[in-house]
C-alpha positions as CSV (number, residue, x, y, z in Angstrom):
1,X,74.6,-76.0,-121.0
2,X,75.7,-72.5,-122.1
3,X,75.2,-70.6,-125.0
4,X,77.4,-69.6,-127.8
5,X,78.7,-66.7,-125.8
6,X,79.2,-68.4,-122.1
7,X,75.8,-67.5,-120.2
8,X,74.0,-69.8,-118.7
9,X,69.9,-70.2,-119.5
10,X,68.3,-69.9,-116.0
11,X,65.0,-68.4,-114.2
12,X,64.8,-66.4,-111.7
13,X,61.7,-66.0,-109.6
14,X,59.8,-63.4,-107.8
15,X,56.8,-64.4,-105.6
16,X,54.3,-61.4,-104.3
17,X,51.7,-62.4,-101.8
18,X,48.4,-60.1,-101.8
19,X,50.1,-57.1,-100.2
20,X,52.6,-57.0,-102.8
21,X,55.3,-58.2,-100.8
22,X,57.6,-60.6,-101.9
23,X,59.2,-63.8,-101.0
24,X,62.5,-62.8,-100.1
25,X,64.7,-66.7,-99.3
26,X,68.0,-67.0,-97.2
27,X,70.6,-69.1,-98.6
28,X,71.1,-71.9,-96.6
29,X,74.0,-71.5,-94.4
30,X,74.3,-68.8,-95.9
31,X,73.5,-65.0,-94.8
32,X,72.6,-64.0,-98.0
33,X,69.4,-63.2,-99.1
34,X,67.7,-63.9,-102.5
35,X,65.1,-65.0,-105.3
36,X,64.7,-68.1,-106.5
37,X,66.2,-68.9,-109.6
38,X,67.9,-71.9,-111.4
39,X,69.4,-73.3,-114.5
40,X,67.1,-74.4,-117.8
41,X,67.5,-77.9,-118.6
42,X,68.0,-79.3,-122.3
43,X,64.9,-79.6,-124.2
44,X,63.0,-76.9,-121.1
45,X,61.1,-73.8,-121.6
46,X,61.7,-71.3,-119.7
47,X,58.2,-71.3,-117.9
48,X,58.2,-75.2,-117.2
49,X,62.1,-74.4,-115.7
50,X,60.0,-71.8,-113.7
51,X,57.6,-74.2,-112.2
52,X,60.4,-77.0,-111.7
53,X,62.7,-74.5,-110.0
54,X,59.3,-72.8,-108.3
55,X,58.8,-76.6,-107.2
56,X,62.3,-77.1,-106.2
57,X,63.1,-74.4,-103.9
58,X,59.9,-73.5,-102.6
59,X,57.3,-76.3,-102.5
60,X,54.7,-74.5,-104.2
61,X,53.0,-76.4,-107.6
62,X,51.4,-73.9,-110.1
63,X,47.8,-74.3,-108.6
64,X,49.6,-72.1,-105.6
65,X,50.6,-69.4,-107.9
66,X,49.1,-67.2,-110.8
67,X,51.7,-65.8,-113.5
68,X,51.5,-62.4,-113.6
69,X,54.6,-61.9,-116.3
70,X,57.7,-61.8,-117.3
71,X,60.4,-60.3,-118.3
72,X,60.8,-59.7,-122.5
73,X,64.5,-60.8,-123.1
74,X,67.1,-62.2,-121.7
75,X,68.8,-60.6,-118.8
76,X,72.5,-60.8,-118.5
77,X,74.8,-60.7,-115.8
78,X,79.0,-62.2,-115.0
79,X,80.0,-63.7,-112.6
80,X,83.8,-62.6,-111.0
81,X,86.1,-65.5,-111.6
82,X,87.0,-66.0,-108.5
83,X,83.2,-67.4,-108.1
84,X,83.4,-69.2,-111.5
85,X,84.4,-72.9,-111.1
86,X,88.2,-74.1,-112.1
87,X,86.9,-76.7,-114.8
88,X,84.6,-73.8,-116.3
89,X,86.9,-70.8,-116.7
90,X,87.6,-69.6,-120.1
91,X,84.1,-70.6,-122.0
92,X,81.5,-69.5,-118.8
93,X,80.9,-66.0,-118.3
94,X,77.7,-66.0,-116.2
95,X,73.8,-65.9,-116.2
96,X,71.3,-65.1,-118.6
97,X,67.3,-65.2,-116.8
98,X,64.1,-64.7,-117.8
99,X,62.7,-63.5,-114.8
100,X,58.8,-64.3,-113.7
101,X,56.3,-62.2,-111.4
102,X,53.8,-64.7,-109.7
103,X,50.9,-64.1,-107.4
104,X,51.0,-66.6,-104.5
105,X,47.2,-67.7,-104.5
106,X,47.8,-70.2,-102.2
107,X,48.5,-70.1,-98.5
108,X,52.3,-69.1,-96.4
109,X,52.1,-72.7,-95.3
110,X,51.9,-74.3,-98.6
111,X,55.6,-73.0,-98.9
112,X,57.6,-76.2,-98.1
113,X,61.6,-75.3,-98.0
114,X,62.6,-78.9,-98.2
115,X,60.6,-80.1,-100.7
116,X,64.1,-81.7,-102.5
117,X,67.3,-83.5,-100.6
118,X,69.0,-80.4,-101.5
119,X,67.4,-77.4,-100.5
120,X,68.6,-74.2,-101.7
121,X,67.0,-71.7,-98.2
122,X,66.7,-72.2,-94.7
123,X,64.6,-69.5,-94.0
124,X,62.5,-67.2,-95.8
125,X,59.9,-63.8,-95.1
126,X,58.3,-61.5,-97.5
127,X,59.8,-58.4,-97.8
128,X,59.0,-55.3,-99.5
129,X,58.8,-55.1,-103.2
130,X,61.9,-52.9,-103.6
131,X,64.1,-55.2,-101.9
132,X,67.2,-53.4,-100.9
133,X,69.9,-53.7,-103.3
134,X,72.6,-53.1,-101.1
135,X,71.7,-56.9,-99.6
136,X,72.2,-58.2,-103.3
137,X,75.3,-59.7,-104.1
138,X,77.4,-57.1,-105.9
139,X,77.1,-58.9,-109.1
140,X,73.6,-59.3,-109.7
141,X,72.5,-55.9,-108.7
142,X,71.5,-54.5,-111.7
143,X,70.2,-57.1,-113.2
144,X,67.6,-57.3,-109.4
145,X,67.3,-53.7,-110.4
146,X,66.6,-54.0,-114.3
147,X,63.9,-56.7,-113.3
148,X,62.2,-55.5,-111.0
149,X,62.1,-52.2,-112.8
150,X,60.4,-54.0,-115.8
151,X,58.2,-56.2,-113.7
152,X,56.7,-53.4,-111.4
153,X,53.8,-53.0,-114.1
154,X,52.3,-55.9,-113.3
155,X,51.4,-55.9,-109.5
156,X,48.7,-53.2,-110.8
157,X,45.8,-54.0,-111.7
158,X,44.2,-52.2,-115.0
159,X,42.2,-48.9,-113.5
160,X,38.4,-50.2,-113.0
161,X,36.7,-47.6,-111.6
162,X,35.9,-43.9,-113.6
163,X,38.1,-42.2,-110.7
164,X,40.8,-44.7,-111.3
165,X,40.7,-44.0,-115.0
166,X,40.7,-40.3,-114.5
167,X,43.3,-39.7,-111.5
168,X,45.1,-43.5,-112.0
169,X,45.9,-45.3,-109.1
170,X,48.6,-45.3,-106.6
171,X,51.8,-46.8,-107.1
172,X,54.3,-48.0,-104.8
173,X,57.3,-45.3,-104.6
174,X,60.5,-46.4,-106.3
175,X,63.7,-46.1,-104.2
176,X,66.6,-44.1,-105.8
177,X,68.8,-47.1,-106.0
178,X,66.2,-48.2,-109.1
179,X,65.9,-44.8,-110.5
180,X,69.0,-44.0,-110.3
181,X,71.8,-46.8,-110.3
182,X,75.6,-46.2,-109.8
183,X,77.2,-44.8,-112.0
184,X,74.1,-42.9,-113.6
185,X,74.3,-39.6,-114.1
């Protein structure tokens, strides 16, 4: 299903555990490393593609995780041709994803890999929030970069105590490559 101007509806996942790390899948057969993420289905909502995807590719039902956001619109990104299917060039373009934050509540070994016949990873680790883009496929860098950008604000919690409210709190330390993409100046 794509929409009027050649994206795809899909959802793209990030997992952080308690430390803020994230889950950080390897393709399988693959050495590329990545989120979750997967197309919308006719009739779907974003959030119940999220859990079918989160379901999918990772094991975990939504009593493992807690939402923590989401991204506000749509983010866009193309795929080269040369990646794009024969029977689909001409009307598909690429992606557009909501992406979600979620709090794994649950434990590391709820995380089932082959929970499907078609698994999408073989492996997987958590891995720093800031994820290094350069280990991002060239065409989806910016929109790893936009997203976790936006959904940085949640992994804090709101300032509790009268220090916290006075001084704030401390916040992880964003790598230039998210402050300052290519191209920037």
């Amino acid at each position: 299903m794509l929409d009027r101007d050649g994206y795809r509806p899909n959802v793209a996942i990030v997992i952080v555990n308690s430390k803020n790390f994230v889950f950080w899948g390897k393709r399988i057969r693959e050495h590329a490393w990545q989120f979750p993420q997967g197309g919308i289905h006719p009739g779907e909502t974003p959030e119940l593609a999220m859990f079918r995807e989160l379901k999918e590719e990772v094991g975990l039902l939504p009593g493992h995780v807690k939402v923590l956001g989401r991204t506000r619109e749509w983010m866009r990104y193309e795929v080269p041709a040369h990646w794009i299917k024969r029977e689909w060039r001409g009307s598909y373009r690429g992606q557009k994803q909501i992406w979600y934050l979620l709090r794994l509540v649950g434990r590391d070994s709820d995380v089932t890999l082959r929970a499907t016949n078609h698994p999408e990873f073989d492996a997987w680790r958590w891995h720093d929030y800031w994820v290094p883009l350069d280990a991002v496929i060239d065409f989806k860098r910016d929109v790893y970069r936009r997203a976790l950008t936006e959904l940085e604000r949640f992994l804090h919690h709101r300032p509790q105590t009268r220090r916290e409210r006075l001084y704030g709190w401390a916040h992880a330390v964003v790598p230039s490559p998210y402050t300052n993409p290519p191209g920037d100046v």
